[in-house]
N, C-alpha and C positions, 0 to 999 in steps of 0.2 A: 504494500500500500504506500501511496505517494501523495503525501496531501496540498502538493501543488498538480495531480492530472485533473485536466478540463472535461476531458472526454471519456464516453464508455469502454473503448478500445486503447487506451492509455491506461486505464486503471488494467486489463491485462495485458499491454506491454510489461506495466511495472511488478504484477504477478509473477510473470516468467521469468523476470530478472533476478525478483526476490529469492525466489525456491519454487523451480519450473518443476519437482520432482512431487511437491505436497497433493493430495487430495484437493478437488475442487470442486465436484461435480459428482455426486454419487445417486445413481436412480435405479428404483424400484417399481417392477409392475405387481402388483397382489395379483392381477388375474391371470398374470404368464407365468408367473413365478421368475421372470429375467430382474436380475440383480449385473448394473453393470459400472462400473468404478473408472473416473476420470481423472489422471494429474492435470494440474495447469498446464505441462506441456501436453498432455494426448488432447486436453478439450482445445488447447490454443495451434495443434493442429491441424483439425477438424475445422475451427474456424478460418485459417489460412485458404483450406481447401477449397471450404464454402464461396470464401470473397472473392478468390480465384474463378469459381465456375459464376458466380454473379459477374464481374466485371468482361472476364472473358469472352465466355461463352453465351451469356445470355445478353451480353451488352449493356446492362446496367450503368446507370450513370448516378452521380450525387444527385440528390432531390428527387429522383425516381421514387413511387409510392410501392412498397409489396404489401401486399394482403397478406397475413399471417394466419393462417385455419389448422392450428398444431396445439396440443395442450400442455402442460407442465411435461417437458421432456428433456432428456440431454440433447438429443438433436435438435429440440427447439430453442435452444441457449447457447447452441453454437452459431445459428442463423442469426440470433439478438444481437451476438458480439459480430458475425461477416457484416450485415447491414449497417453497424458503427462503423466499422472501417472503412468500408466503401461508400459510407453518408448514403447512403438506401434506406427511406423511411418506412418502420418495421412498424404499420398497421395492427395491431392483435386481435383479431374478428373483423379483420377491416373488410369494406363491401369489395370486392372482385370485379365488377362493373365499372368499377371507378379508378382504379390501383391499376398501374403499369407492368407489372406481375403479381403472381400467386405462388402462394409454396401451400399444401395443402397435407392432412394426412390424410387416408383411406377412405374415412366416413362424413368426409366433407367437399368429397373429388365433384358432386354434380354441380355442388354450391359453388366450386373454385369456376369450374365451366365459363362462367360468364366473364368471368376477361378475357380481354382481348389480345393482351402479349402475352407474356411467355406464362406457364405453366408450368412447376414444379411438382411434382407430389412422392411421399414419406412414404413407404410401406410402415412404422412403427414396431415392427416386427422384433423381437427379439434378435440384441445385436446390429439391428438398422441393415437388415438383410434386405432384398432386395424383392420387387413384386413377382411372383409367379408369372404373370404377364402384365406387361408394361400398361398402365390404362392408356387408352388410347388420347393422345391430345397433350399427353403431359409427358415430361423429362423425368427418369425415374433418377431420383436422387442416388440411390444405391448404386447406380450402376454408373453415372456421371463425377460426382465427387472425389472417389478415393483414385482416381489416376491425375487429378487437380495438383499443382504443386505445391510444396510444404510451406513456402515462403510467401507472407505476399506485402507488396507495393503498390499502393493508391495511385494512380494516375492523378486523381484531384481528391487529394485529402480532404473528409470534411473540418470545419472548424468547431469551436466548443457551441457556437450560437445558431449552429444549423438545427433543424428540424433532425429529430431519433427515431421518436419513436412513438406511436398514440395509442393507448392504453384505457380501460374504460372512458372513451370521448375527451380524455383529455393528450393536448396532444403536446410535447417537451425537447429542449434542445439538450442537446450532448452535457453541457454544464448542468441542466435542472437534473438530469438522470443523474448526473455521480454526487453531486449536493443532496439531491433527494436519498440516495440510497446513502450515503456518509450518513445525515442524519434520523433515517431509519435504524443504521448500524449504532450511532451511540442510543437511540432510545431504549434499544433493544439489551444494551451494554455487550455487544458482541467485539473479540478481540483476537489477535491473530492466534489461531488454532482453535479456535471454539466452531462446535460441528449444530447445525441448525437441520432440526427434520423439519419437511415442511411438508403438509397434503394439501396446500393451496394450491391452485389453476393460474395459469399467465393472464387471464383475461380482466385484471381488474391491477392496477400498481400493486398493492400490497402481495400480491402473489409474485410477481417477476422480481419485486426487491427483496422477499424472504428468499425466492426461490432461486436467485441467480447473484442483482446487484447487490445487495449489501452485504453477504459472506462476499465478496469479492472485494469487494471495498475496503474492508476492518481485514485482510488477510485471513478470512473463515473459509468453513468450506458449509456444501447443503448436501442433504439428503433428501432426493426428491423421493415421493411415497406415489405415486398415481393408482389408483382402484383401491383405497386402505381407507375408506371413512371406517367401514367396518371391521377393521384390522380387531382380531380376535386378541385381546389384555395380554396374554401370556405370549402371543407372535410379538406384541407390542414391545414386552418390556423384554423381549430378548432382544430385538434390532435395539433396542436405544443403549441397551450395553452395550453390545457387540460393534457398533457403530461411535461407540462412546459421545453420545447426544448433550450438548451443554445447554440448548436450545430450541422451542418450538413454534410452529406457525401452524395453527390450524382456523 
């Protein structure tokens, strides 16, 4: 953590510099049973990847709007941080109709349909494996992404005052996102190495900042929980040992 970065993608540059080997990103599906664990370098990978096939391949530009139709996931938080880098504003339920691309998961591909440029879509799958068959209209991310290069370089860096990202109807620049989650992180009293379970949703701030920005901000890490409202006491209190939990968002 650097408490002069402006931007969402400067708070993980300054991650990876920190201790690119810690935990960052740990997610759980209750209904797969897929448990899959991220350092700051394999999530800040992933995102390199991402930014890569946005800029590249799909042409992407700063100010470009994507639609975001993904739920609390690691590979929905590695898209949060490619769209910082490449100043691509990361819509979260944003309308498809209106948005310059879409990334979508599986249960929202008819809904993505209606844009008009490019088309992403998630299998969600355990391990971010790849669709059985490709839906037709869309770039399957599985199959696109991991031959992306590890590195990436902004053609037109955004600045801290550009548009991020819009989040329940409210919509934020790269500075309100890392102020926002900084002081999410001290209300929360979260501090570097404190691990936060979270079974919040990205569709509203409080969910994207337990769940991604503000362990990243304070040097934490998250445990994302997806399909666990009804996570059975005894499954409960053995993940928050096991996971060594300092912290919760529900």
């Amino acid at each position: 953590m650097n408490a002069t970065d402006p931007t969402p993608a400067d708070l993980l540059r300054s991650a990876l510099a920190a201790d690119a080997s810690r935990p960052l990103v740990t997610y759980y599906d209750d209904a797969t049973g897929e448990r899959v664990e991220l350092s700051v370098a394999t999530l800040g990978n992933w995102v390199a990847k991402t930014a890569n096939l946005l800029q590249d391949e799909l042409a992407a530009e700063r100010g470009d709007r994507l639609a975001l139709l993904l739920p609390a996931h690691w590979q929905t938080a590695a898209w949060l941080l490619a769209c910082a880098a490449t100043g691509v504003v990361a819509e979260i339920d944003g309308d498809p109709a209106t948005t310059d691309l879409v990334v979508s998961g599986p249960e929202r591909l008819d809904e993505a349909r209606a844009c008009a440029g490019e088309r992403v879509a998630l299998s969600l799958r355990p391990l971010g494996t790849r669709f059985p068959l490709p839906p037709e209209g869309f770039t399957d991310y599985a199959t696109a992404a991991p031959g992306q290069p590890d590195a990436f370089t902004s053609y037109d860096p955004p600045g801290p005052e550009d548009s991020a990202l819009v989040v329940g109807g409210r919509e934020l620049t790269g500075r309100q996102v890392v102020e926002l989650a900084r002081a999410d992180a001290a209300e929360r009293g979260l501090r570097p190495g404190d691990r936060v379970m979270s079974l919040l949703d990205y569709d509203r701030w409080e969910g994207v900042s337990a769940g991604l920005f503000a362990p990243l901000a304070a040097g934490a890490s998250v445990v994302l929980c997806r399909n666990a409202t009804d996570l059975d006491a005894a499954v409960r209190a053995a993940r928050v040992a096991s996971e060594r939990i300092t912290h919760f968002a529900e």
